[in-house]
Kinemage of the C-alpha trace (Angstrom):
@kinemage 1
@onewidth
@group {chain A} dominant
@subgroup {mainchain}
@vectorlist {calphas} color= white
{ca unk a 1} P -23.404 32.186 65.337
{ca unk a 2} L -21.368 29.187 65.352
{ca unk a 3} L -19.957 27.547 62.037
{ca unk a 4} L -21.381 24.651 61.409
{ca unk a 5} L -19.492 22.084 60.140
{ca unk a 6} L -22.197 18.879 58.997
{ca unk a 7} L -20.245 15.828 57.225
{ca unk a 8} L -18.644 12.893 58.287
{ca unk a 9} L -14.820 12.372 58.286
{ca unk a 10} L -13.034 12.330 55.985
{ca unk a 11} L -14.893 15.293 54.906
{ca unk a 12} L -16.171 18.385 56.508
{ca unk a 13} L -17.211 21.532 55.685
{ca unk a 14} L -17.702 25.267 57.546
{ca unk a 15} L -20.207 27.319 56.769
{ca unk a 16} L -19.918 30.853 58.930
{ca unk a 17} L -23.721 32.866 58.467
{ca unk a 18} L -22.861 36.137 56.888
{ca unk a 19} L -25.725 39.150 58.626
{ca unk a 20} L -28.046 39.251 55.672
{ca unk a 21} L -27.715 35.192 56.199
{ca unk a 22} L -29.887 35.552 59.368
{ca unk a 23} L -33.669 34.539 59.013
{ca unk a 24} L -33.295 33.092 55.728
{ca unk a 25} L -32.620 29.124 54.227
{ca unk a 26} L -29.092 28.833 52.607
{ca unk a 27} L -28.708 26.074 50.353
{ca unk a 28} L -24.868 24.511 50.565
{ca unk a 29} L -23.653 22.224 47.607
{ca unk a 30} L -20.247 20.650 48.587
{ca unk a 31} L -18.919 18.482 45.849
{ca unk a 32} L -15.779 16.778 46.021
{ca unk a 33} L -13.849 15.960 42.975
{ca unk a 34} L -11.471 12.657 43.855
{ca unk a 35} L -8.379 13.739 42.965
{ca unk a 36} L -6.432 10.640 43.669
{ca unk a 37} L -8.937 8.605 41.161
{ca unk a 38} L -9.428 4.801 42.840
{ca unk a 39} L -12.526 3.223 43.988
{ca unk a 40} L -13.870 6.592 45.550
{ca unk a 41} L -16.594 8.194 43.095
{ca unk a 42} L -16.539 11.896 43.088
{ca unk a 43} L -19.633 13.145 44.464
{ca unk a 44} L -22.267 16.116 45.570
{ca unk a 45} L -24.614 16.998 48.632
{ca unk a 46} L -26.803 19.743 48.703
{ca unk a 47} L -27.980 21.358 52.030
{ca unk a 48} L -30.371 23.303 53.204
{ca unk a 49} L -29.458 25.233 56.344
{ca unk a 50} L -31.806 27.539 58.340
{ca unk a 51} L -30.189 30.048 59.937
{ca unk a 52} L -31.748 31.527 62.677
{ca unk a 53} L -31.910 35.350 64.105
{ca unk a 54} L -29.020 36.687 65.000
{ca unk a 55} L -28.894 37.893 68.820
{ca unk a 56} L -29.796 41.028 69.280
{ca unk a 57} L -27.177 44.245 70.347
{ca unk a 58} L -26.989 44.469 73.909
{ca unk a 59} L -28.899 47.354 75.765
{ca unk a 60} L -26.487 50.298 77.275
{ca unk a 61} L -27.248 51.156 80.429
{ca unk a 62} L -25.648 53.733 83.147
{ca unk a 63} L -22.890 55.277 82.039
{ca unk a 64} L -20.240 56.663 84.603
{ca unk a 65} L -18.129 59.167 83.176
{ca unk a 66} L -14.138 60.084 83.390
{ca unk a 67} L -13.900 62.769 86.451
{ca unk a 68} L -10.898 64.811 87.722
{ca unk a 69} L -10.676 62.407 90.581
{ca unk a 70} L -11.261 59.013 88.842
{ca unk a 71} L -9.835 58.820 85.422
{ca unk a 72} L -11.960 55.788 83.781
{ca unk a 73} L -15.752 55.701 83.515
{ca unk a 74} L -17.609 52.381 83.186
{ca unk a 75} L -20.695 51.153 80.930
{ca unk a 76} L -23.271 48.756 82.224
{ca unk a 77} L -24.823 46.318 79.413
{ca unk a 78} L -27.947 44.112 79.625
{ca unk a 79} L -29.651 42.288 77.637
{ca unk a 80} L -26.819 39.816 77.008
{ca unk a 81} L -27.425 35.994 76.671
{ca unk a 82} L -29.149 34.313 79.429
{ca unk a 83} L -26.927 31.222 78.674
{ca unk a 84} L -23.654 30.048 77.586
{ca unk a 85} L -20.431 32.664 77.155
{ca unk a 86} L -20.400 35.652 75.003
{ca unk a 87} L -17.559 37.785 73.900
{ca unk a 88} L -17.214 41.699 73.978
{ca unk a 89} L -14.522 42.947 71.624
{ca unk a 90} L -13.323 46.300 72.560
{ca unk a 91} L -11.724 48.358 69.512
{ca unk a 92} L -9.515 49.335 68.409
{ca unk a 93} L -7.087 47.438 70.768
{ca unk a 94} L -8.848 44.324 70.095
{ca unk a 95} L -9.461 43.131 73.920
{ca unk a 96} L -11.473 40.298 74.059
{ca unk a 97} L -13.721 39.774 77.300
{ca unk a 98} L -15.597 36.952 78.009
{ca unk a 99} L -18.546 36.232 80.775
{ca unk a 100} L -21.728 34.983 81.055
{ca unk a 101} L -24.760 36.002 82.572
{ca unk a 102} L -27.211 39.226 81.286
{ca unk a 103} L -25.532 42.271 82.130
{ca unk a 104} L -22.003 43.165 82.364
{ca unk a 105} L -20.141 46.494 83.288
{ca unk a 106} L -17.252 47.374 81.196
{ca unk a 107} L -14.684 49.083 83.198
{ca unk a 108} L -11.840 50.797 83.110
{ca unk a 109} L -12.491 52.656 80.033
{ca unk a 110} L -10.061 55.971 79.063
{ca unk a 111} L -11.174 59.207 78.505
């Protein structure tokens, strides 16, 4: 999930959902504290947030093995989002891929 990010320049805020965040209401109470004195008043807002399901794991499909003649094997995934991008991180070399679409084969993977 996205941060979201809900005042009005010159202020902002992020807010990144932590797992057990998921399904739940998260109050947020930003207060700022006017540091530079003047005609500003210091002042508070409190949010409520919903945070909705997280998506769930993607399904792993056919897997092709390592052989003596081909040294990488593959693994098909479904179940990815039906819109926008998504990221796979691979670990522990930290590749990022991105796509769309609902199924994806990652290849090229070492024995």
């Amino acid at each position: 999930m996205a941060p979201v990010n809900t005042f009005a320049l010159p202020f902002s805020f992020t807010y990144t959902p932590a797992n057990k965040d998921f399904g739940k209401n998260v109050t947020i109470t930003v207060t700022t504290n006017n540091p530079l004195g003047g005609v500003c008043k210091a002042a508070k807002a409190t949010y409520t947030l919903t945070v909705n399901s997280g998506l769930a794991a993607p399904i792993i499909g056919t897997i092709t093995q390592p052989t003596c003649l081909v040294s990488t094997g593959n693994v098909l995934l479904s179940g990815l989002p039906a819109t926008g991008e998504w990221i796979i991180t691979h670990l522990p070399e930290d590749v990022k891929i991105s796509s769309t679409g609902t199924s994806f084969t990652v290849a090229g993977l070492q024995k």
